[in-house]
C-alpha positions as CSV (number, residue, x, y, z in Angstrom):
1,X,-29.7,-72.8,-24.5
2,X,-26.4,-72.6,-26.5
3,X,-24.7,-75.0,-28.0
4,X,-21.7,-75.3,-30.8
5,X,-22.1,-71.8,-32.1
6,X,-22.1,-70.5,-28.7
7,X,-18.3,-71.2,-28.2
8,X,-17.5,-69.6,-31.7
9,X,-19.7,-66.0,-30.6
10,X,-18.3,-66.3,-27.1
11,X,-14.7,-66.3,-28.3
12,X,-15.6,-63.5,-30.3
13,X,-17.3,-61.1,-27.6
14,X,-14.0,-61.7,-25.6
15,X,-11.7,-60.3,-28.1
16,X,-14.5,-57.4,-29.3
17,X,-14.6,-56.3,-25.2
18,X,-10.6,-56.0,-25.1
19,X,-10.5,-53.4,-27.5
20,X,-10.9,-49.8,-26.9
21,X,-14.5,-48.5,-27.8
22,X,-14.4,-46.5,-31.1
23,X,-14.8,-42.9,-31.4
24,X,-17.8,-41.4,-32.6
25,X,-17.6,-39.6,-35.9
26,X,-16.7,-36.0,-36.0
27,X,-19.8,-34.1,-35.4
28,X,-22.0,-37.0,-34.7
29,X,-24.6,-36.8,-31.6
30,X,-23.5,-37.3,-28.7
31,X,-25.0,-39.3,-26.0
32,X,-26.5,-36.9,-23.1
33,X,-25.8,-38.1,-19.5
34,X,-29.0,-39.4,-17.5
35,X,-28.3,-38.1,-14.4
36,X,-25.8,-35.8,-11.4
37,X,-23.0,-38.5,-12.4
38,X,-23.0,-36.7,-16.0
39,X,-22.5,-40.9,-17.7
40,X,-24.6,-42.0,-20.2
41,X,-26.3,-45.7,-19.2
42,X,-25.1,-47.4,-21.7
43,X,-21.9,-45.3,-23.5
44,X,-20.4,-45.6,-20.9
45,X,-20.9,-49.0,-19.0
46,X,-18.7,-51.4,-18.4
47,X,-17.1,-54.8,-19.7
48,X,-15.2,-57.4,-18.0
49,X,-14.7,-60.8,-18.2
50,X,-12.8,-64.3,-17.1
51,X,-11.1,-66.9,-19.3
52,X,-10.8,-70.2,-17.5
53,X,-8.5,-73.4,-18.3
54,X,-9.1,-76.3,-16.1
55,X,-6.9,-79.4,-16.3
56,X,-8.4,-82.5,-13.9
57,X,-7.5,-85.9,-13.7
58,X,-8.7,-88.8,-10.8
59,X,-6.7,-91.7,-10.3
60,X,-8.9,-94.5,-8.5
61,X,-7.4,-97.7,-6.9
62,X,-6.4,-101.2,-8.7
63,X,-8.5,-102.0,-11.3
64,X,-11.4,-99.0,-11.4
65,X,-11.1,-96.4,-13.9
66,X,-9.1,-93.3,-14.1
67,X,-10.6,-89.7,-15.8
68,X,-9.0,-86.6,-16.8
69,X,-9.9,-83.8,-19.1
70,X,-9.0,-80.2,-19.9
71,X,-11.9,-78.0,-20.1
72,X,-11.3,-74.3,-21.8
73,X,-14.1,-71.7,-21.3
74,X,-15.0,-68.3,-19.9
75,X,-17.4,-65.6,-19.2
76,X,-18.2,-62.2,-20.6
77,X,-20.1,-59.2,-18.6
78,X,-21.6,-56.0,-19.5
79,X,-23.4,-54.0,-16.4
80,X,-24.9,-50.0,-17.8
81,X,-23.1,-46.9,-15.5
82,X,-25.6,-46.5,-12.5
83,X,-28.4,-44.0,-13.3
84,X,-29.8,-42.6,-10.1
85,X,-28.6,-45.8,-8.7
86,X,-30.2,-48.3,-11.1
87,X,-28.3,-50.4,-13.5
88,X,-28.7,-53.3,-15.3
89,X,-26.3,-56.3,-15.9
90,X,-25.7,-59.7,-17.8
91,X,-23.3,-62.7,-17.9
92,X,-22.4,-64.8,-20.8
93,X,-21.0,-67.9,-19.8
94,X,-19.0,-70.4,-22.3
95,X,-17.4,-74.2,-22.0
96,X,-15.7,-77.0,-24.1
97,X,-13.6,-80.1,-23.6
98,X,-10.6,-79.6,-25.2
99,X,-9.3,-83.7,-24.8
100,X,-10.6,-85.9,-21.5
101,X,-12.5,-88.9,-20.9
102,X,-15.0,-87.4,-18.9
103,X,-18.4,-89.1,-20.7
104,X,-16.7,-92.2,-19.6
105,X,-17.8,-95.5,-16.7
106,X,-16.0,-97.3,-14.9
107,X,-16.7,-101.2,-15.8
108,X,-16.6,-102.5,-12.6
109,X,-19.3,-100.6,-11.1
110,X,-20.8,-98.6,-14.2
111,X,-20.6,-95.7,-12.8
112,X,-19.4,-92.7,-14.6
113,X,-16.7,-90.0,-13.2
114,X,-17.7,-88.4,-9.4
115,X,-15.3,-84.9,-10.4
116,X,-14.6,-84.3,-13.9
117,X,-17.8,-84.9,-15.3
118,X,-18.9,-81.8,-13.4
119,X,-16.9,-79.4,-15.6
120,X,-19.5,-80.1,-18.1
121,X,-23.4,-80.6,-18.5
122,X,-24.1,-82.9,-15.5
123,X,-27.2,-84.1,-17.2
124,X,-25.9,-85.4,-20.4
125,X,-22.4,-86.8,-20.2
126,X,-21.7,-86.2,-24.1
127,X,-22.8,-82.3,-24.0
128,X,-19.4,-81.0,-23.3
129,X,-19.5,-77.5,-25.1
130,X,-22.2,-75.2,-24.4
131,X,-23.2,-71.7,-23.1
132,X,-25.4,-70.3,-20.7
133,X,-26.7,-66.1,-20.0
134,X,-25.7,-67.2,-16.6
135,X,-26.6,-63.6,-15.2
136,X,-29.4,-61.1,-16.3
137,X,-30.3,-58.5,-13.8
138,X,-31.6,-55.3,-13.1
139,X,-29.7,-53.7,-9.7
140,X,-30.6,-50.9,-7.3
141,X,-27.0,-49.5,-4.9
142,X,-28.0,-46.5,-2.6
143,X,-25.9,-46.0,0.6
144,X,-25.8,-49.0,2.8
145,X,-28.8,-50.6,0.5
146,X,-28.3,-53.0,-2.5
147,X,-31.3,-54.9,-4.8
148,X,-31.4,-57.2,-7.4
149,X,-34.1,-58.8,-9.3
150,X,-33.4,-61.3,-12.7
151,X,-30.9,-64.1,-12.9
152,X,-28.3,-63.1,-10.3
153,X,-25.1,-64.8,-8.5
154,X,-26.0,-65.2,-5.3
155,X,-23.3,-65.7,-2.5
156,X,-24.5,-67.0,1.5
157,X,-23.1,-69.7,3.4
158,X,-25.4,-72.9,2.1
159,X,-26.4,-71.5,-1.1
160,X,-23.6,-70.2,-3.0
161,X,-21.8,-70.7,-6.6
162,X,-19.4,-73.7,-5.5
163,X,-17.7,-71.8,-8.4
164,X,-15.0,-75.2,-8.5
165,X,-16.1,-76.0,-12.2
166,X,-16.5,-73.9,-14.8
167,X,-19.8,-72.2,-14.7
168,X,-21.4,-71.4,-11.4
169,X,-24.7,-71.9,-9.6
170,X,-26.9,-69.2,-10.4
171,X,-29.7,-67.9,-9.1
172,X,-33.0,-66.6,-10.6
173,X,-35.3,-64.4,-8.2
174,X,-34.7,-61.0,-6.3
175,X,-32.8,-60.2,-3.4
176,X,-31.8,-57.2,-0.9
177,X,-28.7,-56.4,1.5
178,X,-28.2,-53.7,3.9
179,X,-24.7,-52.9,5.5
180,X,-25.2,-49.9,8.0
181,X,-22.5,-48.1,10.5
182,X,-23.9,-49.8,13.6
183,X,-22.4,-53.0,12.7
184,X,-26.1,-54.5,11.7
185,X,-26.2,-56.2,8.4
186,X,-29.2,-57.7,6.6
187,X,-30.0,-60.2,3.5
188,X,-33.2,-61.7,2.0
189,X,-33.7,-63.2,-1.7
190,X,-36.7,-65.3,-2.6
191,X,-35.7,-67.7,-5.5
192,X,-37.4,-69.0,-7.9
193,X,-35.0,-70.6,-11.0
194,X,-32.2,-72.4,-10.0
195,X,-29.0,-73.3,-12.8
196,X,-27.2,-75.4,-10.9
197,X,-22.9,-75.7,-11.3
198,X,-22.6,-77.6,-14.7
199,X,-26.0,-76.6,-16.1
200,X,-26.9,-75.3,-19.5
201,X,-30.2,-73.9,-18.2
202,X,-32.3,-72.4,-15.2
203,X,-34.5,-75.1,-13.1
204,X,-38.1,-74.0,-11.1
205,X,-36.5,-74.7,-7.8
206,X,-38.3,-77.9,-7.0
207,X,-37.2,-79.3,-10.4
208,X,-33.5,-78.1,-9.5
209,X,-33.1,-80.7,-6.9
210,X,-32.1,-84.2,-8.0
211,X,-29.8,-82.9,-11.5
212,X,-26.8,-84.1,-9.6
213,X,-26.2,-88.0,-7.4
214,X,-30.0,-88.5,-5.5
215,X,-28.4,-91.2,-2.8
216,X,-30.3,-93.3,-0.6
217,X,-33.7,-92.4,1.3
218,X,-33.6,-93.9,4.9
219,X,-34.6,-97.3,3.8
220,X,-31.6,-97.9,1.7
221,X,-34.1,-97.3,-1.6
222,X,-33.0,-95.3,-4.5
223,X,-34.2,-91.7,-3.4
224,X,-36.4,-90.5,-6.2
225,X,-37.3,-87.4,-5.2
226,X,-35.7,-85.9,-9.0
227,X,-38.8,-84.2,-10.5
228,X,-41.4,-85.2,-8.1
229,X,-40.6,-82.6,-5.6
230,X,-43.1,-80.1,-5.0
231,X,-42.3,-76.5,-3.9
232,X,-42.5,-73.2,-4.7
233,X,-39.8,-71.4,-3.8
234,X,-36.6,-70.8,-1.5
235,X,-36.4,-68.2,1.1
236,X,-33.4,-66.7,2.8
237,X,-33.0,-64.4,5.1
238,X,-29.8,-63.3,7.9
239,X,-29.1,-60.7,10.1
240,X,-25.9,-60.3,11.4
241,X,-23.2,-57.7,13.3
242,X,-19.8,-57.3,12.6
243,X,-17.2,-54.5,14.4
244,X,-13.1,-55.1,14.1
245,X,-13.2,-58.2,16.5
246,X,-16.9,-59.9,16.5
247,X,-18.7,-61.4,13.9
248,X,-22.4,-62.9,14.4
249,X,-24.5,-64.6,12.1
250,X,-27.7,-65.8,11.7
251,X,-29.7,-67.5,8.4
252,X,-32.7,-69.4,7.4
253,X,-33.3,-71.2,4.1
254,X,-36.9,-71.9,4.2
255,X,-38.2,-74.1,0.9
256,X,-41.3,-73.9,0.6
257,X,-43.3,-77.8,1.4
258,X,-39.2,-79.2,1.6
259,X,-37.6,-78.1,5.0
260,X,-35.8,-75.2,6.8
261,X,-32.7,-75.3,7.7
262,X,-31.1,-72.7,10.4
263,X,-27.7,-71.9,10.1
264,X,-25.4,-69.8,12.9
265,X,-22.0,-69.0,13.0
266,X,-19.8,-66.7,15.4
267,X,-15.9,-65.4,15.5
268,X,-14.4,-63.4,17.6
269,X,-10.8,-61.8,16.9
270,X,-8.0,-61.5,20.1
271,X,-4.7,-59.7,18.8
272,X,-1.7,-60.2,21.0
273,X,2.0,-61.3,20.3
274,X,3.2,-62.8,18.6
275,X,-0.2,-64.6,17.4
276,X,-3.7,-62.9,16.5
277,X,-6.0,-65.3,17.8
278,X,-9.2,-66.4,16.2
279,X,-12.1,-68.2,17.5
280,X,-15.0,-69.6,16.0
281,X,-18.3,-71.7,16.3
282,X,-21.3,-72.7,14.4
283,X,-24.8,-73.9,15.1
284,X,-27.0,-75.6,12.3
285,X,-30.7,-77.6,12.5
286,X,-32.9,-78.5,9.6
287,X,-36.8,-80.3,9.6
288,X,-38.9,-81.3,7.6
289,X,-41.8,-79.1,6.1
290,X,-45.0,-80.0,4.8
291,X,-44.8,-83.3,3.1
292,X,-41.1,-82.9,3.0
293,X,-41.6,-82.3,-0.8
294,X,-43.9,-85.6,-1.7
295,X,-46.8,-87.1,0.1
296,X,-44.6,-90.4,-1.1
297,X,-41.6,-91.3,1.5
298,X,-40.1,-92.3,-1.5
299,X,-40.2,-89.6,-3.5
300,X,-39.4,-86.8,-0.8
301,X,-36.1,-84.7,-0.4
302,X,-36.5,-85.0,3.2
303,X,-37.4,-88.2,5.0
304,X,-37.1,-88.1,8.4
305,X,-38.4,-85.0,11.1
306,X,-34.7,-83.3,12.5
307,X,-31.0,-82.9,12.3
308,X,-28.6,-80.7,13.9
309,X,-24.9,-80.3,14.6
310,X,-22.1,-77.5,16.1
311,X,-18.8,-77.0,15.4
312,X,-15.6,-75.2,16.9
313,X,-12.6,-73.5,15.2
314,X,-9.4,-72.0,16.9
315,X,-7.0,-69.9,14.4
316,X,-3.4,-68.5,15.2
317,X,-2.3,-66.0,12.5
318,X,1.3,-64.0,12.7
319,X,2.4,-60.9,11.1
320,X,4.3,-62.8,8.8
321,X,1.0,-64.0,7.2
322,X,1.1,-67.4,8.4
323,X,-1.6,-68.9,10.0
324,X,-2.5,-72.6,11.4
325,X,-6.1,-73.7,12.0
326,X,-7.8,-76.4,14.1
327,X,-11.5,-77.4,13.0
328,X,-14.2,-79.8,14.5
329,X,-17.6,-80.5,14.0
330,X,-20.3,-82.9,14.8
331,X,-23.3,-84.0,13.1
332,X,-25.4,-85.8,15.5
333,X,-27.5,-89.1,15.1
334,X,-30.9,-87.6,15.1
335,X,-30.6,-87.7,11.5
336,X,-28.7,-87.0,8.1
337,X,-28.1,-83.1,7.4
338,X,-29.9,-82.5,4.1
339,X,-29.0,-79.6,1.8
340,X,-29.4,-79.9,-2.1
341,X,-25.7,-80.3,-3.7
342,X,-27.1,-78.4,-6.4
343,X,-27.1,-75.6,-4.5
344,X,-24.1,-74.6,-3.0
345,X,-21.6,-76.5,-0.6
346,X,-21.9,-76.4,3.0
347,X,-20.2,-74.1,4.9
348,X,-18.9,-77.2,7.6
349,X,-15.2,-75.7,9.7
350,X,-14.3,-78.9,8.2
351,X,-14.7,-78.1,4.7
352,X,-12.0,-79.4,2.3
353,X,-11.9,-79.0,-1.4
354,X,-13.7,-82.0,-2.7
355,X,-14.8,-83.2,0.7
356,X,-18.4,-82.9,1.7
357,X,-20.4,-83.6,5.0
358,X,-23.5,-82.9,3.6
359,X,-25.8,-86.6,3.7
360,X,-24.4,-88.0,6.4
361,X,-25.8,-88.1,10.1
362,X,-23.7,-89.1,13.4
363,X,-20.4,-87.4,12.1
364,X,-17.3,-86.6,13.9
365,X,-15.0,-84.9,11.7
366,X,-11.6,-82.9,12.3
367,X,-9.4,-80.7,10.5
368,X,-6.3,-78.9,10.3
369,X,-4.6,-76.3,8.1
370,X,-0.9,-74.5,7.8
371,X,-1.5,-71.4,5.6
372,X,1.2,-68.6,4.4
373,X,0.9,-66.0,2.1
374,X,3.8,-64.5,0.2
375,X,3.9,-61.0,-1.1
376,X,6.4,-60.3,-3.9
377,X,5.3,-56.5,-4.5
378,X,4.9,-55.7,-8.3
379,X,5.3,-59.4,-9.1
380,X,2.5,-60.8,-7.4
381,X,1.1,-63.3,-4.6
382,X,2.0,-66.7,-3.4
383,X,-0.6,-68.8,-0.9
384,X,-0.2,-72.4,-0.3
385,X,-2.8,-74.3,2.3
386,X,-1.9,-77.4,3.6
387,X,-4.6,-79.5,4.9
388,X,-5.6,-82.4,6.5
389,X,-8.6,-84.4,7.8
390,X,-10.3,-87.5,9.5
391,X,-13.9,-88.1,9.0
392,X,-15.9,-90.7,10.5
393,X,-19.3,-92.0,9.5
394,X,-21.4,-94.6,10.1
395,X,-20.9,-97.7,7.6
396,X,-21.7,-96.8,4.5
397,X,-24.2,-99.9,4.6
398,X,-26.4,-97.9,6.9
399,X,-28.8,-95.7,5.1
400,X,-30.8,-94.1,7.9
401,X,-27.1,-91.9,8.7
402,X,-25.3,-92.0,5.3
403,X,-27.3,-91.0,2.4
404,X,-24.7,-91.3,-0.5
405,X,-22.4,-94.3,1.1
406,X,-19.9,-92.7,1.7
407,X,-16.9,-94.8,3.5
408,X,-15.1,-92.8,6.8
409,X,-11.9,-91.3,5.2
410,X,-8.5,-89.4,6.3
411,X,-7.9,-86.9,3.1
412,X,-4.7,-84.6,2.6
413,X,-4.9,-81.2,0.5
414,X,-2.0,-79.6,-1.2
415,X,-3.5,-76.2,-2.8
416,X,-1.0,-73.4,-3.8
417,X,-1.9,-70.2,-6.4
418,X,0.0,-67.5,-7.7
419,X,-1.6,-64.5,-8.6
420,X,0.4,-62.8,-11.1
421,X,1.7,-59.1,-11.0
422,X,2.9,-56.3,-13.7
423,X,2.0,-56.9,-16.9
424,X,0.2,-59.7,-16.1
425,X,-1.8,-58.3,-13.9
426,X,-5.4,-60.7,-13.7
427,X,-3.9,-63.6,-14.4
428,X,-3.9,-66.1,-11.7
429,X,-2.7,-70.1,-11.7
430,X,-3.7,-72.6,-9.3
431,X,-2.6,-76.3,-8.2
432,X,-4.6,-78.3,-6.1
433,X,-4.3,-82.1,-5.4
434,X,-6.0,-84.1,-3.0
435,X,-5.5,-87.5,-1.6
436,X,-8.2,-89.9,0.3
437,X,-7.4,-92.9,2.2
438,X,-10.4,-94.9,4.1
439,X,-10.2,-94.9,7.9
440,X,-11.6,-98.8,9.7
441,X,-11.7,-100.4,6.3
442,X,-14.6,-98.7,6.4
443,X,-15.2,-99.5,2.3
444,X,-15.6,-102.9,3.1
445,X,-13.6,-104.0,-0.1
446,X,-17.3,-102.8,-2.0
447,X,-15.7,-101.2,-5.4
448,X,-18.9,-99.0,-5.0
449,X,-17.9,-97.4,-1.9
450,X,-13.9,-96.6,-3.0
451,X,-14.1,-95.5,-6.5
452,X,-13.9,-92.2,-6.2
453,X,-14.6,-92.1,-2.8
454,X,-11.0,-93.4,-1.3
455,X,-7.6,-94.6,-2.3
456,X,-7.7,-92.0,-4.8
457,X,-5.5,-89.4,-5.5
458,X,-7.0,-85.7,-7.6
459,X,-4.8,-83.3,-9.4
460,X,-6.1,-79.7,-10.7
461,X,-4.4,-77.3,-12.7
462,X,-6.7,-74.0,-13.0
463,X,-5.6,-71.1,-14.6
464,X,-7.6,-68.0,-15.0
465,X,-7.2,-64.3,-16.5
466,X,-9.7,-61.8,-15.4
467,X,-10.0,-58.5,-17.5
């Protein structure tokens, strides 16, 4: 774990890894390659890195609280020249408030900030400057076949970086993908250490659930299922096919005593004029295994037996580069879809920066988005998303189908970035703000189901340079 002197040495790496390395002196040994590629492992590896500014401020309704804060931080990597296809890599990762209010609670509810708070240390509300070696590794690339084993970023649809903060969710474990000409593609990891986004350290993957909002169990009880999960491990494996029109794919997340939780998805491409059409579903299930993590109700991740849900997705893109999409889906009342939020975010058609479906059971939810992307040569990229949605829950006075009681809720996106060109090449500045509204006074004028839930508007400013 770093802490104050880790922003100080971070800083520091950045600037040493711009530079040019030095030359040796005249006559001095020279490092002899290790393999047919003729570089040395080490001499000649490879830096790069990311410097991150994040500016976020909520405005809540009436009388609750409003947060903001600018966050400034980065990351620095180093990954050896392949030798015989084996390398070895590592990720330092570094954040600090630079001015905010994000350690703060709202005094009508006492509860502290839902977004801004996860820039930082979700754990401990004052630790707002720390570091994390976010990524360790040893790697294996031959052909169509790719391995990892160490601390790792690890990108599928349910368990992913949400990489919306500052530092990532990483994972600890080893993994393997396979892309072959047929179409085929395979992936399997086995985790074992979890860091989730906002995290100053790596978690045993039974501890990692319950470091961010726990919710209700079924029974409207505080879930306490935060260190008293048992498990010991996740699994995940997929196979999929993909040619220039279909795309199939299938995964299981399998934690070990928790649940397992299926998860489909298919697309298939139709060009034409003046519109390339683009159709898409998805399938999902979860259940409970073993104990659910607990022999205590209470105390377990998972509660109840079974839930499922589908979705649908029709896209029209033009030549032009504009595109308009219509998304549904539909989580049905057999029960709440459970995945840890410390994990990744769902990969729901409906998705919408800072909107989750993720708790809730008996869901009807729809979605539309106007896309374009600009192209101004040597001076960069313009794309601006539109977006818009209605989702509708159950009351979020009912438990049993609405773990974290959460209102139903129209919400509005407005994200635009520009990714710069020329000399500034790498740089890239994005503006995101989001608006939610309840839908059938659904927040039941409970100050606990609208702060930061509805009648709130978000505004991001993210800017980051990539070297």
């Amino acid at each position: 774990m770093l802490r104050r002197s880790s922003w100080a040495w971070a800083l520091l790496l950045l600037a040493k890894s711009a530079g040019a390395r030095e030359p040796s002196p005249s006559g001095a040994e020279q490092p002899q390659p290790s393999d047919e590629t003729g570089l040395h492992p080490f001499t000649d590896g490879t830096f790069n890195g990311q410097v991150r500014s994040y500016f976020m401020a909520t405005q809540n309704d009436a009388a609750l609280r409003d947060w903001y804060s600018l966050a400034l931080g980065g990351s620095l990597a180093y990954h050896t020249a392949p030798v015989w296809g084996l390398g070895m890599g590592a990720r330092l990762y570094a954040v600090r408030e630079v001015v905010g209010n994000s350690d703060a609670t709202d005094s009508v509810t006492d509860r502290p900030s839902r977004y801004e708070l996860g820039l930082y240390d979700v754990q401990d509300p004052k630790a707002t400057e720390f570091g994390l070696l976010g990524e360790a590794y040893v790697d294996f690339l031959q052909g169509p076949h790719s391995a990892w084993l160490g601390r790792h970023r690890l990108e599928t649809p349910l368990f992913n970086p949400q990489d919306g903060r500052m530092i990532p969710t990483l994972a600890q474990g080893i993994g393997y993908s396979g892309r072959f000409e047929s179409g085929l593609n395979l992936q399997a990891a086995y985790v074992t250490h979890v860091s989730p986004r906002g995290s100053d350290a790596f978690f045993r993957v039974d501890n990692s659930l319950g470091k961010y909002p726990v919710g209700r169990n079924t029974d409207g009880t505080l879930s306490d299922y935060a260190g008293n999960t048992d498990s010991l491990g996740l699994a995940i494996g997929s196979l999929g096919y993909e040619d220039e029109r279909l795309q199939i794919h299938v995964w299981d997340y399998f934690a070990e005593n928790v649940f397992n939780v299926m998860y489909s998805d298919a697309f298939v491409s139709i060009p034409s004029e003046p519109f390339t059409w683009r159709f898409g579903a998805q399938y999902f299930m979860s259940w409970k295994v073993g104990d659910g993590g607990n022999p205590d109700p209470s105390r377990a991740f998972v509660d109840q037996h079974v839930a499922r849900g589908f979705g649908g997705q029709i896209q029209a893109r033009t030549k032009a580069k504009w595109s308009v999409t219509a998304n549904y889906n539909r989580i049905t009342d057999e029960g709440r879809f459970l995945f840890p939020r410390e994990w990744g975010r769902e990969p729901l058609f409906v998705f919408q920066k800072r909107e989750r479906s993720e708790g809730s059971g008996d869901l009807h939810a729809v979605s539309f988005e106007l896309a374009k992307l600009w192209d101004f040569a040597a001076r960069g990229r313009l794309r601006t998303q539109l977006g818009y949605g209605q989702y509708y829950r159950p009351d979020p006075t009912e438990p049993a189908l609405n773990k974290y009681a959460m209102p139903s809720l129209w919400q509005a996106n407005l994200d635009s970035t520009y990714y710069f060109g020329g000399a500034l090449t790498g740089l890239n500045v994005e503006f995101l703000v989001v608006y939610k509204g309840q839908l059938r006074d659904s927040a039941n004028d409970n100050p606990n189901f609208v702060l930061n839930k509805v009648d709130m508007s978000h505004w991001n400013v993210i800017a980051n340079y990539e070297f």
